[in-house]
N, C-alpha and C positions, 0 to 999 in steps of 0.2 A: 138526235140529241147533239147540240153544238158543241165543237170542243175547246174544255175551258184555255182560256188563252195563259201566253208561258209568261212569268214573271222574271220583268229585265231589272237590269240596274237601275235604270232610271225608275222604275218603279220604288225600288229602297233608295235609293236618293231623298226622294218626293216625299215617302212615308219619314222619315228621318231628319229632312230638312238638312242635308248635307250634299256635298256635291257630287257629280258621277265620278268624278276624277279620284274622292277619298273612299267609293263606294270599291272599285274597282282596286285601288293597291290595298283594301283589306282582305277583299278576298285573293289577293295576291301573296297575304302576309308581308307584305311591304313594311319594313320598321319606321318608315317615315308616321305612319297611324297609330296612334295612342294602344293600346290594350285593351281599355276601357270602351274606345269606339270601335273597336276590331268585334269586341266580343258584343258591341248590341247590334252592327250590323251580320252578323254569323247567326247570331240569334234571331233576327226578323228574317233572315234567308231562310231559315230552315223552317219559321215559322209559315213563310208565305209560298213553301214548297221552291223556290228559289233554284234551276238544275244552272251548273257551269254551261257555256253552249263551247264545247272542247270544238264542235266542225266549225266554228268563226275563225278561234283560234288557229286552228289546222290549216284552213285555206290562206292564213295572214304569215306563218311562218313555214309554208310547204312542206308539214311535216303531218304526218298522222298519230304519230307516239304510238305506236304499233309495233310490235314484233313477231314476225312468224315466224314457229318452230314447228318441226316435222321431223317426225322417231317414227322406227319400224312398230312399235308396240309400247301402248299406255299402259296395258298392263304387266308389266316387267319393274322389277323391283328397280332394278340399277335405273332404268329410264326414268321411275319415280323421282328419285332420290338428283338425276342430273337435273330435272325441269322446277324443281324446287329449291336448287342450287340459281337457276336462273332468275327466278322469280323474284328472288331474294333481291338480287340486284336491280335487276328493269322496272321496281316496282319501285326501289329507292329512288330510282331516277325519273320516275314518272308517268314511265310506260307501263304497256299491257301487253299481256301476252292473248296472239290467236296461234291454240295448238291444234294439229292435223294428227293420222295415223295412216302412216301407207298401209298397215297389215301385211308389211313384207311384199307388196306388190310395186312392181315398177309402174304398173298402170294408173294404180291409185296414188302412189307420189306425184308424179306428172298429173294427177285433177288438183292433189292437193296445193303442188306449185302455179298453179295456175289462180286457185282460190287466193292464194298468197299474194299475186301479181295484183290480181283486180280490189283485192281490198289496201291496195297501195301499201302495204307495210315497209318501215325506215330500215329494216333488214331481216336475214332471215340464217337462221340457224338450225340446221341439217346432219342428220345421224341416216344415211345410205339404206334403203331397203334390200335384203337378199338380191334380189332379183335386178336390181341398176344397173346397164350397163353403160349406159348414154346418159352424158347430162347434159343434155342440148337443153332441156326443159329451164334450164338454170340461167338461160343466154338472154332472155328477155331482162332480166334484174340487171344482170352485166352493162344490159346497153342501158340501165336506167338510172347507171350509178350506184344500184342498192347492194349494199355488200354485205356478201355471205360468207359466215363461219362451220366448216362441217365439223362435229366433233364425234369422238369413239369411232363409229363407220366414217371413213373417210375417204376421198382419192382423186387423185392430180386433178388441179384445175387452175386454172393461171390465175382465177381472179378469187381466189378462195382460202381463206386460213384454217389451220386442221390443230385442232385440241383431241391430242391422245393420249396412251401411255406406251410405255415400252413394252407392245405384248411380244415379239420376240424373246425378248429380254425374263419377263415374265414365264413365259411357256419352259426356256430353257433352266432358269432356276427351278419348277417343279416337276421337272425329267431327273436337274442332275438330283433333286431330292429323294426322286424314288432308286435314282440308279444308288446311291449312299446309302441306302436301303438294302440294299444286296438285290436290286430289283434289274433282272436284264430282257426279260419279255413283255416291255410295255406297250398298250393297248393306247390310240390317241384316238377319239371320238370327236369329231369335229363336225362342222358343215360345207356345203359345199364351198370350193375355193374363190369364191365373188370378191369377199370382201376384205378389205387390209389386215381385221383383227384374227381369222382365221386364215388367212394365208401366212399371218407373222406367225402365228403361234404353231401352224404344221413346222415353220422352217427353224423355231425354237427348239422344238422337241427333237428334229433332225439332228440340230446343232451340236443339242448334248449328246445324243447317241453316238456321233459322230469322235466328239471328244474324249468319249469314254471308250472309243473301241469298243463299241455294239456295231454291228452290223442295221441297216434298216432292211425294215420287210414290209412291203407293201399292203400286206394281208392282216397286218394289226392298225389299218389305218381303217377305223370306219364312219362312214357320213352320212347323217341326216339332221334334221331339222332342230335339232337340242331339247328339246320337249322332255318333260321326264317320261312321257309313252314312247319318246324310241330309245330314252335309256333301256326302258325295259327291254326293248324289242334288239338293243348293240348286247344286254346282257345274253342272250338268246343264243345269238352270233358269239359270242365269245365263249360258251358255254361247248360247245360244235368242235374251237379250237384243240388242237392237239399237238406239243403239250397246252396243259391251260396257262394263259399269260398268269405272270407275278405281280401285274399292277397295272391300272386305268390313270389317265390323265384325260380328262374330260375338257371341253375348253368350254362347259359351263357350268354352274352347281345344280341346276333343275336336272339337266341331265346325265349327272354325276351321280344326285341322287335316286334320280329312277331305276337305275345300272345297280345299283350298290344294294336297293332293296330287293331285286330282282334276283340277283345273284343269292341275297341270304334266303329267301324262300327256296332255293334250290341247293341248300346246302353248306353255300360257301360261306367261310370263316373271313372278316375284314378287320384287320390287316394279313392276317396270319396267312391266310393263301392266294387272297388278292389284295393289295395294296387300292387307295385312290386319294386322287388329286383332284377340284375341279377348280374351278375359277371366278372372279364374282366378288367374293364373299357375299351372297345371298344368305337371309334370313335362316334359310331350312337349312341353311351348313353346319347351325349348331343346333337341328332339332334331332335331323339324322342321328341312329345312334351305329356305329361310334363316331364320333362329330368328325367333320370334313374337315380336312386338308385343303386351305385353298388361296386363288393370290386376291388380296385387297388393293382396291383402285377406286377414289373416291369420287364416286359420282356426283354428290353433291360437289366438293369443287372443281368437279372439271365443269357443270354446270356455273357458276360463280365464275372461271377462267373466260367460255365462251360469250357469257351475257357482258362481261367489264369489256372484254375486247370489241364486242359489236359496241357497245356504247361509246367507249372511249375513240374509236373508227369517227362515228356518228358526230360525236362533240370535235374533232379535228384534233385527237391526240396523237393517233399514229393511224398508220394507213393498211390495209390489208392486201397480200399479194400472198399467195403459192410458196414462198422462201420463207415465210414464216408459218413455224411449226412448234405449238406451247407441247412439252412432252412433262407429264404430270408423274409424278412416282409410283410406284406400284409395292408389296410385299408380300413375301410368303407367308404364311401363318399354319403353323404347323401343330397339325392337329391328333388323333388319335386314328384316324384312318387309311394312315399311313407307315407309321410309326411301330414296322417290321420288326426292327433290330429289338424293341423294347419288348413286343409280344410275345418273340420267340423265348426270349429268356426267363417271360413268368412263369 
């Protein structure tokens, strides 16, 4: 079966009896075109199945109107909420998004950067896999002029701009929360120390200890993968301890909440004998009963920060280098699961 041939301009032209030149700035929205003629030829396009041909375009102004993004996990609520934050803008501007998933693999980031390279995209925006140690993978774009924004996972690269918040800053406000607590045996559950946001936020929670005159103790530092199955499984470990710590700070909510349910199955009273903090503000902070304690960082615009900054790079607004670093606010939000001083007194 033959395939039916594609309908040009010059074809609505012809039908029309108007020339390529007015066929063309309508479907440009060109206000030089009447309304009236805009919308009969809009109308015979759609009628005659009419596609824009965008790879003309693309080969005429060296551009694909492409962007590729790459997160450890699609399915994560905050990674949600950043790439819909992106959307928002590259889609006002014209582009599209091609999104990748390392699944926390450095292996699969580096196929995925690669898929990124050969589908030529105008830039590309990068949240760190667990496991990156190397970003040589990144050095092809470098040399091709394509500039990259890493944001939330990020780390030193001379030719890269980093959209984050202050999770030092963060981590250290929900230690000195729980220390104001009467809380001095705190539990920090984190992962391994790869990446910026968990290496800020161990040196947070140090910080306040440190301020407050607690001593650190190695042995309430526990690591794995944030999952609410090794909450359950740090609640375990924490269960073992001797005395039992007075409170958890988690440096996520899934596995704040896995900890927290784990613990009340075996007993424990929250806040009244353990305290918890986690991080996020994820949806199940306030499904969990008694609702989480946690700090709010908004992924939606820090997605909106990184998509305007590639764009605005892109259109020749401003230029991207390593020395630039957008740092987004962050807040506590203080919840019932924490909120010692108040329990003891009922």
């Amino acid at each position: 079966m033959a395939k039916p041939k594609e309908v040009t301009i010059y074809d609505l032209a012809r039908k029309l009896n108007v020339s390529i030149a007015t066929v063309s700035r309508a479907l440009k929205d060109d206000p030089v075109v009447s309304k009236k003629t805009k919308k009969k030829i809009f109308d015979l396009a759609e009628e005659m199945g009419y596609r824009y041909n965008h790879f003309a375009r693309n080969l005429r102004e060296q551009r694909t109107y492409t962007i590729g993004v790459i997160v450890p996990r699609l399915n994560s609520y905050f990674m949600s909420t950043v790439i819909a934050g992106i959307e928002s803008v590259v889609n006002n501007e014209g582009y599209t998004l091609l999104i990748s998933q390392s699944s926390e693999s450095a292996g699969k980031e580096v196929d995925s950067a690669k898929t990124m390279f050969n589908n030529r995209v105008d830039g590309l925006l990068v949240s760190l896999a667990y496991e990156t140690d190397d970003l040589a993978h990144f050095d092809q774009f470098v040399k091709k002029d394509v500039p990259i924004i890493f944001f939330d996972r990020v780390a030193d690269h001379p030719d890269g701009t980093s959209v984050l918040i202050d999770n030092r800053k963060g981590a250290y406000e929900s230690t000195s929360h729980l220390i104001a607590q009467g809380c001095k045996h705190i539990v920090h559950i984190t992962a391994p120390p790869k990446r910026n946001v968990y290496v800020d936020r161990l040196a947070g929670y140090k910080q306040a200890l440190a301020d407050h005159h607690i001593p650190f103790d190695e042995k309430y530092i526990l690591i794995n993968n944030l999952s609410q199955e090794a909450g359950a499984q740090a609640a375990a470990a924490i269960l073992q301890m001797n005395p039992l710590p007075d409170a958890v700070f988690a440096a996520n909510d899934n596995c704040a909440v896995g900890c927290m349910v784990a613990l009340k199955k075996a007993g424990i009273r929250i806040p009244q004998d353990i305290a918890f903090v986690g991080f996020n503000n994820d949806p199940v902070s306030t499904v969990v009963e008694p609702n989480l304690t946690t700090i709010n960082y908004p992924g939606y615009k820090m997605g909106e920060m990184a998509a305007a900054s590639l764009i605005n790079h892109l259109n020749g607004v401003n230029s991207i280098d390593a020395t630039n670093t957008i740092l987004l606010r962050s807040e506590l939000i203080v919840r019932a699961s924490s909120l010692k001083t108040t329990s003891d007194s009922e």
